[in-house]
N, C-alpha and C positions, 0 to 999 in steps of 0.2 A: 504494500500500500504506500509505504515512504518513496519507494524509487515512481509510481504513479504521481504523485502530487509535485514531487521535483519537474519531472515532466512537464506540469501544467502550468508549473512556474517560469518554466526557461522560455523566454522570447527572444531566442537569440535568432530562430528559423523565421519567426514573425519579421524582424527588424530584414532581415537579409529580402524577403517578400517583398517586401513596402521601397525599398530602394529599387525592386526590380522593377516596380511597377511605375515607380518615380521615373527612370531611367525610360522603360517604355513610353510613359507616356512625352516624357520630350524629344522622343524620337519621331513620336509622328506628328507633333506639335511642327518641327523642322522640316521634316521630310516634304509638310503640304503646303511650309511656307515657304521652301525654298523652290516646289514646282510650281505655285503661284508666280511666284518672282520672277524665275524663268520662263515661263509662257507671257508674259510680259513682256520683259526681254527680250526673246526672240520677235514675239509683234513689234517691238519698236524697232530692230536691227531691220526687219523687212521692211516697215517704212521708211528708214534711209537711206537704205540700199534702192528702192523703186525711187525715189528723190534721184538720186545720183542718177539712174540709168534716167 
């Protein structure tokens, strides 16, 4: 029963979770801001690249 309750005590697996999840979610916080940014981007290289021509 002692080694159960220590168990229920240790949040060491919780803590590593919660970064994983931190860590996920600023990756696709990035991931859609930087394909935003680049679709953008590329719209604006093609209108001044059609300028130029």
């Amino acid at each position: 029963m002692r080694v159960f309750r220590v168990f229920l005590r240790d949040e060491s697996g919780a803590t590593a979770i919660e970064y994983g999840l931190i860590a996920a979610l600023i990756s696709v916080v990035a991931i859609a801001t930087l394909t935003t940014v680049g679709t953008k981007l590329n719209a604006k290289f093609i209108k001044v690249s059609n300028g130029l021509n």
